[in-house]
C-alpha positions as CSV (number, residue, x, y, z in Angstrom):
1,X,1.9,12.8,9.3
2,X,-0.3,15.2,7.0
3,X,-3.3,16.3,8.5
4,X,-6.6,15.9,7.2
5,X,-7.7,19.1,8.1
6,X,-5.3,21.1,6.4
7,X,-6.0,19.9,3.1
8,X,-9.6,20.5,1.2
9,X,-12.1,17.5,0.8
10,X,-12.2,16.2,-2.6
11,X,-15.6,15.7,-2.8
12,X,-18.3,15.6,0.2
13,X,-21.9,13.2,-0.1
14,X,-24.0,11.7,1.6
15,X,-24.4,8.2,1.9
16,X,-27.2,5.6,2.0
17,X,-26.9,5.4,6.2
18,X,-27.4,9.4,6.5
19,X,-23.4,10.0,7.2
20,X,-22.0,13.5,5.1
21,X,-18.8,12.4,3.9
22,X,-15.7,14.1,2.8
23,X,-13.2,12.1,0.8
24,X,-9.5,12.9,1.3
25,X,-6.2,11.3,-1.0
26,X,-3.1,10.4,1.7
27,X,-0.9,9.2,-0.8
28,X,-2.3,6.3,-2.7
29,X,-5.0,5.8,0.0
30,X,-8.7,7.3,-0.2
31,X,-9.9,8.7,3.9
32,X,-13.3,9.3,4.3
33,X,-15.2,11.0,7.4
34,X,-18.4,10.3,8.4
35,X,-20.2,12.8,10.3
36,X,-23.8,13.2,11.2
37,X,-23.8,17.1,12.0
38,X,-23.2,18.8,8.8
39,X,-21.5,18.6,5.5
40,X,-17.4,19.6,5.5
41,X,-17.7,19.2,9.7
42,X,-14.6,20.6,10.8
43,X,-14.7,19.0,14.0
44,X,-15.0,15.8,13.0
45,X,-12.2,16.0,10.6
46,X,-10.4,17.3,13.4
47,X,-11.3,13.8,15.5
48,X,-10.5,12.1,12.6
49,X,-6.7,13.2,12.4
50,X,-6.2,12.2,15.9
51,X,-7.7,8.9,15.4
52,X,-5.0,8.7,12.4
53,X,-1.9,7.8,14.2
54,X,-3.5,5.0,15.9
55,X,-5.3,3.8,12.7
56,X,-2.1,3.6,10.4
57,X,-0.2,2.0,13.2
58,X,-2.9,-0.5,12.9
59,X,-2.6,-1.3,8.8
60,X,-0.3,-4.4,9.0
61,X,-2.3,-6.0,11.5
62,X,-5.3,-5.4,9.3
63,X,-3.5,-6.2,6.4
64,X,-2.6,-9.6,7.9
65,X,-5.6,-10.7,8.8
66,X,-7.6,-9.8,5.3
67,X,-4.6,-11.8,4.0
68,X,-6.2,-14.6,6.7
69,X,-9.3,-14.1,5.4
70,X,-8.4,-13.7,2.4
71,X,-7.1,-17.4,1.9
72,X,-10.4,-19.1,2.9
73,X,-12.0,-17.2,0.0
74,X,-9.3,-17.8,-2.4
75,X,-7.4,-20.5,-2.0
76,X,-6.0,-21.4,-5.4
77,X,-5.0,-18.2,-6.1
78,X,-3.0,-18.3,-2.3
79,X,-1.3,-21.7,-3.3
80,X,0.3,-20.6,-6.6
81,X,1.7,-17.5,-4.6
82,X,2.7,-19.7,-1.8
83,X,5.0,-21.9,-3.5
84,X,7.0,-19.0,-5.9
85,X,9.7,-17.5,-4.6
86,X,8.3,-14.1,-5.1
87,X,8.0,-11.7,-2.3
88,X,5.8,-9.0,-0.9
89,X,2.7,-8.3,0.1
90,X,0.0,-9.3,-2.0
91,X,-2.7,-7.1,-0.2
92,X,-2.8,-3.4,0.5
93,X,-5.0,-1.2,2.0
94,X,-6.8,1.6,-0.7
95,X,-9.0,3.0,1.9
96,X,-9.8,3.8,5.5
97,X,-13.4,5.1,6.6
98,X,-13.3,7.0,9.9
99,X,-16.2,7.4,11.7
100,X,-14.7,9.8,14.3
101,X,-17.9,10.2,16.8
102,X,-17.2,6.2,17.0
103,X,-13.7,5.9,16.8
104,X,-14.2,3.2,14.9
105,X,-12.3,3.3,11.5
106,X,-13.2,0.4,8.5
107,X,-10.0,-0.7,6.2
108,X,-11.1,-1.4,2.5
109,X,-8.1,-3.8,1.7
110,X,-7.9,-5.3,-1.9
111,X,-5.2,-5.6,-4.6
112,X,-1.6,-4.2,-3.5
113,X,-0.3,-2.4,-6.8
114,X,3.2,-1.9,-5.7
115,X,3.3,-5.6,-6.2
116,X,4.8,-7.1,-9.0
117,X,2.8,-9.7,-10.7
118,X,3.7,-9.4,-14.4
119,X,7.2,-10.9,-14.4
120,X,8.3,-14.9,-14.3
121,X,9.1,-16.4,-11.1
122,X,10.2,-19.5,-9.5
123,X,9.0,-22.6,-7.5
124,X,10.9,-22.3,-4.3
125,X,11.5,-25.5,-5.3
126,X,13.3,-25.0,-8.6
127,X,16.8,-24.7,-7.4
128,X,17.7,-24.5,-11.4
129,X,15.2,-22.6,-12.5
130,X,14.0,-25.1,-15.2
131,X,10.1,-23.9,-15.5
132,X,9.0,-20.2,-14.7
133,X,5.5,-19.4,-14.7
134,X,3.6,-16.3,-13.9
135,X,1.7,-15.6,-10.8
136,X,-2.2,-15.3,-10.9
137,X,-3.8,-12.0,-10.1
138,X,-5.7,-10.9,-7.1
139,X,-9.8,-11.1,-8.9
140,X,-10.6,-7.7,-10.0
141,X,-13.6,-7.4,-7.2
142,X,-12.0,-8.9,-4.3
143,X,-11.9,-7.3,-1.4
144,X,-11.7,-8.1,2.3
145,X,-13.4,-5.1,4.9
146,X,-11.6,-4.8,8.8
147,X,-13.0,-3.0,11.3
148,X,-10.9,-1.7,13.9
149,X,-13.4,-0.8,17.1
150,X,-12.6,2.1,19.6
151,X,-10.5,-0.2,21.8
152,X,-8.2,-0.9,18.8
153,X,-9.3,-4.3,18.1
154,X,-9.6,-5.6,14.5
155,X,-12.2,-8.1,13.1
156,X,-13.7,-9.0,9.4
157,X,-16.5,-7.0,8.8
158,X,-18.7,-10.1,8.0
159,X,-21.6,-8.9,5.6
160,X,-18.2,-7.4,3.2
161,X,-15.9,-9.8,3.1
162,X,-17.9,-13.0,1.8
């Protein structure tokens, strides 16, 4: 796994709740530390990458229950995908917040572009495949915040995700 702190930040701020922090790409995903000592803390990136293993074994679980979640807020949009025969995850996390001093760690989880939701599909069942359709599209702004604590529990960050 690539380590945070061998890489340069690509950008360090400071937010509204007095936090510096330094923004990192992983792949598709955006990592940010928090850190209340200093801008580009080195210790607390450090902190950060050994919260990391912990926090992406955690993703799927997350992802799941945003899906949860995620089907109370939208439930037309869930039904349509539910009855095609199209498969894969609909939801993806874009970005992980690591507050290291906390150990707490806050999944952003919106629209999985790896998924394909431009082609025809199926009803499941439409064993002849007499009338395709196209699937609807996660809404542009939707996105469903977890929070996984210091003991590795997950929740729905409830000011976010309504």
């Amino acid at each position: 796994m690539e380590k945070l702190i061998d890489d340069r930040p690509l950008g360090i701020y400071s937010d509204q709740d007095g936090f510096f922090r330094s923004e990192y790409q992983v792949g598709r995903r955006l990592i940010w530390v928090r850190c209340q000592h200093r801008q580009d803390c080195l210790e607390c990136v450090d902190r950060a990458d050994k919260l990391m293993p912990d926090i992406c074994k955690a993703i799927p679980d997350a992802i799941e229950l945003a899906e949860n979640c995620s089907r109370i807020m939208i439930p037309e949009f869930w039904a349509r995908h539910d009855i095609s025969r199209r498969e894969g995850n609909r939801l993806d996390v874009w970005g992980i917040t690591i507050t290291p001093g906390l150990g707490v760690a806050r999944f952003d989880i919106s629209r999985n572009y790896g998924f394909d939701y431009a082609s025809l599909t199926f009803s499941k069942e439409d064993y002849w495949n007499d009338e395709p359709f196209f699937l609807p599209e996660l809404p542009e702004k939707h996105h469903v915040y977890i929070i996984r604590d210091r003991h590795g529990l997950l929740s729905v960050e409830p000011t976010r995700a309504w």
